[in-house]
Backbone as a chain_set.jsonl record, in Angstrom:
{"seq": "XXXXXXXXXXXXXXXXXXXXXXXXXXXXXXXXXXXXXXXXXXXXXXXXXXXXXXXXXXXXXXXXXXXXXXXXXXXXXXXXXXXXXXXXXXXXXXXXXXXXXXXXXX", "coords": {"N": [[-30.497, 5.371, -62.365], [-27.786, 7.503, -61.403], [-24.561, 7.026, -61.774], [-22.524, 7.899, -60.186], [-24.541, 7.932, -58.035], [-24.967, 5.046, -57.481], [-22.207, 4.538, -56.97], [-22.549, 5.954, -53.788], [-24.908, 4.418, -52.883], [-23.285, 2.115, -52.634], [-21.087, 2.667, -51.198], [-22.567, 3.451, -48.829], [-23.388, 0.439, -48.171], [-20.723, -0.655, -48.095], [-19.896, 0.34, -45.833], [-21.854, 0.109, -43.707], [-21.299, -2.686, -43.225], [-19.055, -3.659, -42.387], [-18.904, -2.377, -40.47], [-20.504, -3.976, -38.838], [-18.354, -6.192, -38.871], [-18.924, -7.868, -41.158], [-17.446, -9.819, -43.961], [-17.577, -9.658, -47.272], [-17.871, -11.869, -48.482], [-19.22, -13.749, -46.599], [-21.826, -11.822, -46.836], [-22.038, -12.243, -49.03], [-22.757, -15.205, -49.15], [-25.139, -15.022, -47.505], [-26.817, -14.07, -49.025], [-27.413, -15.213, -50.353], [-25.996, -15.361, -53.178], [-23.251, -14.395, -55.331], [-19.86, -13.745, -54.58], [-18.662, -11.509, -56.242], [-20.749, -10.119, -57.029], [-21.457, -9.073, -54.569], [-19.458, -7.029, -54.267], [-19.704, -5.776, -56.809], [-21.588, -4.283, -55.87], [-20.792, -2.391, -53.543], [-19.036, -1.543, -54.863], [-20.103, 0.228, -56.867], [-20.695, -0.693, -59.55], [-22.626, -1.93, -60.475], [-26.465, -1.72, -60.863], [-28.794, -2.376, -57.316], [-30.984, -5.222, -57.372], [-34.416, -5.152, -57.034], [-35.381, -7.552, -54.905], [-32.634, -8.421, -53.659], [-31.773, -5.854, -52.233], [-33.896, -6.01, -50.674], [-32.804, -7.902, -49.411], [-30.128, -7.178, -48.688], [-30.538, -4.97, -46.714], [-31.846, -6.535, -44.832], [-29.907, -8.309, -43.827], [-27.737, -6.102, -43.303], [-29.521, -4.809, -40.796], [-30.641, -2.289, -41.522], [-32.441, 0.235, -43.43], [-34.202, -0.275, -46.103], [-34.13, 2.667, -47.351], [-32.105, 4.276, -46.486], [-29.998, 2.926, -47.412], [-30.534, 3.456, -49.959], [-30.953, 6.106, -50.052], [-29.477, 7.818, -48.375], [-30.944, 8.863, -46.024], [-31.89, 8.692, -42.684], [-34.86, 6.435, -41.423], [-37.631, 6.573, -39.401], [-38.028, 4.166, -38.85], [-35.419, 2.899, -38.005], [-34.861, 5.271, -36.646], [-36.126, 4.472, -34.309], [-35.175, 1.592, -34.033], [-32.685, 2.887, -32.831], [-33.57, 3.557, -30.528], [-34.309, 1.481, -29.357], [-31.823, 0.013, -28.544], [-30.693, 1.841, -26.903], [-32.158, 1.495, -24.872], [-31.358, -0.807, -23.642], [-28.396, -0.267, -22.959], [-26.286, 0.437, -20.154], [-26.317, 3.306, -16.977], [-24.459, 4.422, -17.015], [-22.801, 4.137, -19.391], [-25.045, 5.277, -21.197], [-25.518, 7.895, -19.902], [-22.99, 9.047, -21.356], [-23.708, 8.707, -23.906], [-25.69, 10.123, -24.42], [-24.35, 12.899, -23.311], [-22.759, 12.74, -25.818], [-24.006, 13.422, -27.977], [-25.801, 15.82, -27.131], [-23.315, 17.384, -27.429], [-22.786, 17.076, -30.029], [-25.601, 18.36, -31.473], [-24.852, 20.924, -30.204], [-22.506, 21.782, -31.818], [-24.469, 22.487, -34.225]], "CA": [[-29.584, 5.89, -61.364], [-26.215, 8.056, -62.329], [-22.744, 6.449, -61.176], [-22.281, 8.392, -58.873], [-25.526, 7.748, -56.941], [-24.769, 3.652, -57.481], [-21.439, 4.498, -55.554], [-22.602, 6.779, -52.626], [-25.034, 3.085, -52.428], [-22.07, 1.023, -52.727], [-20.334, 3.375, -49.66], [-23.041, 2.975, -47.472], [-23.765, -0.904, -47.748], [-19.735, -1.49, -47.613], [-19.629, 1.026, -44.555], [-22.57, -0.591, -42.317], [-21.282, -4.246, -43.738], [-17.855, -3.291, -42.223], [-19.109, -1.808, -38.737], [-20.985, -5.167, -38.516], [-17.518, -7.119, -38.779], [-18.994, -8.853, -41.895], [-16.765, -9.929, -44.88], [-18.209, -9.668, -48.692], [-18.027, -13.812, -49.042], [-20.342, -14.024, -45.384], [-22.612, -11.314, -47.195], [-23.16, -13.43, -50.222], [-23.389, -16.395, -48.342], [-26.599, -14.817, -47.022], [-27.995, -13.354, -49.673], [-27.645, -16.272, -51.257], [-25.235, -14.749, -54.326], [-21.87, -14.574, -55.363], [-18.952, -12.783, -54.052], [-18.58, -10.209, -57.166], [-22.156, -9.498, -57.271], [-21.767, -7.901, -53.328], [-18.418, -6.336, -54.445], [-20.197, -5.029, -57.599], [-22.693, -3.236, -55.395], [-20.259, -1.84, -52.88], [-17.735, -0.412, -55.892], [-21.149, 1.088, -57.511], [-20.715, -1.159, -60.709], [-24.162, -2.69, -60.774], [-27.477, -1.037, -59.767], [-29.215, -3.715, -56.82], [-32.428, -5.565, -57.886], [-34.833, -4.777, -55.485], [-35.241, -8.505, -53.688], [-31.504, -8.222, -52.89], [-32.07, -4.835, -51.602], [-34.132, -6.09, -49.256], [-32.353, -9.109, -48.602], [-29.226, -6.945, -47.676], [-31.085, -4.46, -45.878], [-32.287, -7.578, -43.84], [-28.623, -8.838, -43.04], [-27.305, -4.814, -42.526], [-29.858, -4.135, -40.027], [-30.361, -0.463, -41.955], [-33.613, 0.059, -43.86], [-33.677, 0.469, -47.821], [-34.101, 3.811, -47.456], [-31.17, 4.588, -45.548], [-29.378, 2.778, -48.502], [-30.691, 4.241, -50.921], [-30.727, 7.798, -49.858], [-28.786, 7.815, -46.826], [-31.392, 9.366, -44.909], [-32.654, 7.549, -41.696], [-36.283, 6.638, -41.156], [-38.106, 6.264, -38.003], [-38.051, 2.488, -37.924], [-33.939, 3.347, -38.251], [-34.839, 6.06, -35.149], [-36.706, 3.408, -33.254], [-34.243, 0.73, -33.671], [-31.337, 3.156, -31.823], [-34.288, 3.891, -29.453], [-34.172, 0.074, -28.454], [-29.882, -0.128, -28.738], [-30.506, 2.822, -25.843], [-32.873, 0.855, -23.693], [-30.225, -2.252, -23.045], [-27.416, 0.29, -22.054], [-26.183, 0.576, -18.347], [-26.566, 3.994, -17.202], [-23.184, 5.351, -17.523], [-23.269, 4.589, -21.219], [-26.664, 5.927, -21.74], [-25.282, 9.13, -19.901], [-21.792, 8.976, -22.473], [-24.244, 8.506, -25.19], [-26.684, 11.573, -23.885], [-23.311, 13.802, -23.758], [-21.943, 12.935, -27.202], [-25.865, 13.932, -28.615], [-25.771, 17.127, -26.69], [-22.068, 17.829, -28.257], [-23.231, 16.889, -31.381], [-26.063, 19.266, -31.535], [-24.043, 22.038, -29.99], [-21.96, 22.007, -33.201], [-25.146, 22.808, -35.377]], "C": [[-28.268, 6.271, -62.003], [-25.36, 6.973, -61.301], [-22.372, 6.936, -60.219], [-23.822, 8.28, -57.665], [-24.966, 6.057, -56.39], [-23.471, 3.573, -56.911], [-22.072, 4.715, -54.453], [-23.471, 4.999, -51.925], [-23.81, 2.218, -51.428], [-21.188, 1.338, -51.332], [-20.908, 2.799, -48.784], [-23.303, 0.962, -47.272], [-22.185, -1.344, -47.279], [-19.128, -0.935, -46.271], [-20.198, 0.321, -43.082], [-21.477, -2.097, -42.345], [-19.424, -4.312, -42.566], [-17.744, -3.027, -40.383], [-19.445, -2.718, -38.366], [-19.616, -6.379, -38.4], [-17.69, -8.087, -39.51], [-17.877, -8.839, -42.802], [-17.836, -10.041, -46.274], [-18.871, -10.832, -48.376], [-19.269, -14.277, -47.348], [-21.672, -13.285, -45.96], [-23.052, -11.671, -48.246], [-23.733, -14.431, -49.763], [-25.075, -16.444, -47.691], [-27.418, -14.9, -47.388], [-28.206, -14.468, -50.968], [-26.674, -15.974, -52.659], [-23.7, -14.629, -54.692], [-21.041, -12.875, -54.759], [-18.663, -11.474, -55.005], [-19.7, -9.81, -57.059], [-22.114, -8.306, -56.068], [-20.542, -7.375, -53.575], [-18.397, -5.588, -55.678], [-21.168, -4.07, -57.121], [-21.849, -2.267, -54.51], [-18.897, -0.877, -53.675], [-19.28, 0.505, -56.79], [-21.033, 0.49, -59.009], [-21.818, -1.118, -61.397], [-25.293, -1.937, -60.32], [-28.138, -2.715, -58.991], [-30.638, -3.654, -57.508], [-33.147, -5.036, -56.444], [-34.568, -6.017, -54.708], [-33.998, -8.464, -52.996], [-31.397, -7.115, -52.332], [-32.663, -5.204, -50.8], [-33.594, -7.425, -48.687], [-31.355, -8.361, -47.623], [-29.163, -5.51, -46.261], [-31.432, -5.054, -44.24], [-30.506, -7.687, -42.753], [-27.447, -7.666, -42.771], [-27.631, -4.255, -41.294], [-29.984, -3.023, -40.404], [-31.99, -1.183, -43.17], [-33.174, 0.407, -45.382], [-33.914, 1.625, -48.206], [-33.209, 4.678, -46.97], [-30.036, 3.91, -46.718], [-29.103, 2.988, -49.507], [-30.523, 5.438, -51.238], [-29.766, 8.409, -48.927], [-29.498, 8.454, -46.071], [-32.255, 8.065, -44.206], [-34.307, 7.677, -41.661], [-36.623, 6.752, -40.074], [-38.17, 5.18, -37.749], [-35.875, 2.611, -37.555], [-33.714, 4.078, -36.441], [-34.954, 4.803, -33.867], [-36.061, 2.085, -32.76], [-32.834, 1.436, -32.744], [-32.013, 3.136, -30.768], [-34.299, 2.362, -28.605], [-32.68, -0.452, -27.64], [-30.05, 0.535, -27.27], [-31.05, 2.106, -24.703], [-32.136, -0.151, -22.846], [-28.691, -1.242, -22.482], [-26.928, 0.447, -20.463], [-26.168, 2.363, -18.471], [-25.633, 4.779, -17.453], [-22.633, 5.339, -19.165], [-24.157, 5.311, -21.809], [-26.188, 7.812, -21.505], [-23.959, 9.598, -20.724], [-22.867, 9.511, -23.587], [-24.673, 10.075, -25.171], [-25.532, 13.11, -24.01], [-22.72, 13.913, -25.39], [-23.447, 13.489, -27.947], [-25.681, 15.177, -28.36], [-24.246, 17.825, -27.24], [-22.364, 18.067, -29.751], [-24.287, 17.914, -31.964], [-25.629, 20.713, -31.186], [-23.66, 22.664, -31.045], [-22.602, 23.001, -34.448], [-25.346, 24.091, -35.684]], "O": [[-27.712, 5.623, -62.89], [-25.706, 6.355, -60.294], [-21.831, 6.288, -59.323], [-23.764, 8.669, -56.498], [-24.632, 5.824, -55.228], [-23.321, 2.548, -56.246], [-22.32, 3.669, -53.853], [-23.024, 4.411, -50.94], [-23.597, 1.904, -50.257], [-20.724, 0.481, -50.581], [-20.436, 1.948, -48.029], [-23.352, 0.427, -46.164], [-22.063, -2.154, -46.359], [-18.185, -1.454, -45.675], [-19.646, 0.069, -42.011], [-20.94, -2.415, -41.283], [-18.992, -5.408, -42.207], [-16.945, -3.328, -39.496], [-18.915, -2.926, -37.274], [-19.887, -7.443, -37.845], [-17.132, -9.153, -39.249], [-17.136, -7.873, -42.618], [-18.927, -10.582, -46.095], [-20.059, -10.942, -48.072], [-20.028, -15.244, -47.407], [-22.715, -13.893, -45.716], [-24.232, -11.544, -48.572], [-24.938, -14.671, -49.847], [-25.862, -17.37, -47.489], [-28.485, -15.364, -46.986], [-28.851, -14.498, -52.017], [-26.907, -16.959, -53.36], [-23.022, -14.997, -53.732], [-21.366, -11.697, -54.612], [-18.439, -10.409, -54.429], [-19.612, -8.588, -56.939], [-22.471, -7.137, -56.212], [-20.318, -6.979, -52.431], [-17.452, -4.831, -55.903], [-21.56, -3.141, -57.828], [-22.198, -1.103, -54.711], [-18.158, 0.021, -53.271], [-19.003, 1.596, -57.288], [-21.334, 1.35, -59.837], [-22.077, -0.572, -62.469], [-25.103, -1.412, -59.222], [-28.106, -3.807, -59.559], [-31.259, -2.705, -57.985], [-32.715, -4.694, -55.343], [-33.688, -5.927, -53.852], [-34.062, -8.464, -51.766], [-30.532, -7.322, -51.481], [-32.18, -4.86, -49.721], [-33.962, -7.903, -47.614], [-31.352, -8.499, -46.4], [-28.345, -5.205, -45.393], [-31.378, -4.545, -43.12], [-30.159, -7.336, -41.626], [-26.404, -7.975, -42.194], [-26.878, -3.542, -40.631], [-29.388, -2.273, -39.631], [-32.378, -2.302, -43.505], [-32.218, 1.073, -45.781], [-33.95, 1.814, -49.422], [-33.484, 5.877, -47.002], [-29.052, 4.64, -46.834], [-28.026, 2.891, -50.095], [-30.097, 5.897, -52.298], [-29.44, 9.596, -48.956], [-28.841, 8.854, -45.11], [-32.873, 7.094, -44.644], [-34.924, 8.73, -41.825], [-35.682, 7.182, -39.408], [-38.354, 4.844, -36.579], [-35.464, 2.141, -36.494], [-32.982, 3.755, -35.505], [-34.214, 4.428, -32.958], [-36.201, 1.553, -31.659], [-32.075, 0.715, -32.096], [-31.388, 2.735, -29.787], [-34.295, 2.261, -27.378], [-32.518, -1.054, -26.578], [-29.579, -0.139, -26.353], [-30.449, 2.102, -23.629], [-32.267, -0.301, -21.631], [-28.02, -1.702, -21.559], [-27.879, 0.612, -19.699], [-26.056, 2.898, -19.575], [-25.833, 5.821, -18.077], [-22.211, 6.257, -19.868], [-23.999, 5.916, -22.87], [-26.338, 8.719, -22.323], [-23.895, 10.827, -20.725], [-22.8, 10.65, -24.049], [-24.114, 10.997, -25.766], [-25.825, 14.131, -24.631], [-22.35, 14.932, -25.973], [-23.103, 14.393, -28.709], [-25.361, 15.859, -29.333], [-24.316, 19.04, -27.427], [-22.178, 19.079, -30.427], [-23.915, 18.418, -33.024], [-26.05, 21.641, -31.877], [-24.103, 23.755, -31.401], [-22.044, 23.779, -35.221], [-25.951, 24.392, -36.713]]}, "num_chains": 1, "name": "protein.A"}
């Protein structure tokens, strides 16, 4: 992997990790590992092993393919498809407008 791929990584795990309201030292704590190790993956220092790839895949909620590449999968699809189901309906119809905006754009 170039340096610049082992950032764009490092973006997305410290982006979800961030939306989740975790801290680094809660995300080692998980993964069982030290605090530089998940602040070596999120500056693009280190490339991840795989098991910690899927450990922090596990405790992102985001698939390792969505980490790796940044593109979403269908288990990725299927998990917003559940997020949508628990909405009330005036969120669901918010949501349904910002989608239809969003595609507009394209």
């Amino acid at each position: 992997m170039t340096s610049a791929e082992l950032q764009e990584i490092g973006l997305r795990i410290a982006q979800r990790r961030k939306e989740l309201n975790l801290t680094q030292e809660r995300v080692a704590d998980l993964m069982d590992v030290s605090v530089q190790m998940v602040s070596n993956l999120e500056r693009g220092v280190k490339a991840i092993k795989i098991d910690n790839l899927i450990k922090i895949s596990e405790i992102l909620g985001i698939s390792t393919d969505y980490i790796l590449t940044g593109k979403h999968t269908l288990n990725d699809h299927n998990i917003m498809l559940l997020k949508l189901t628990k909405l009330s309906e005036d969120d669901f119809d918010m949501i349904d407008m910002l989608t239809e905006y969003c595609l507009s754009k394209r």
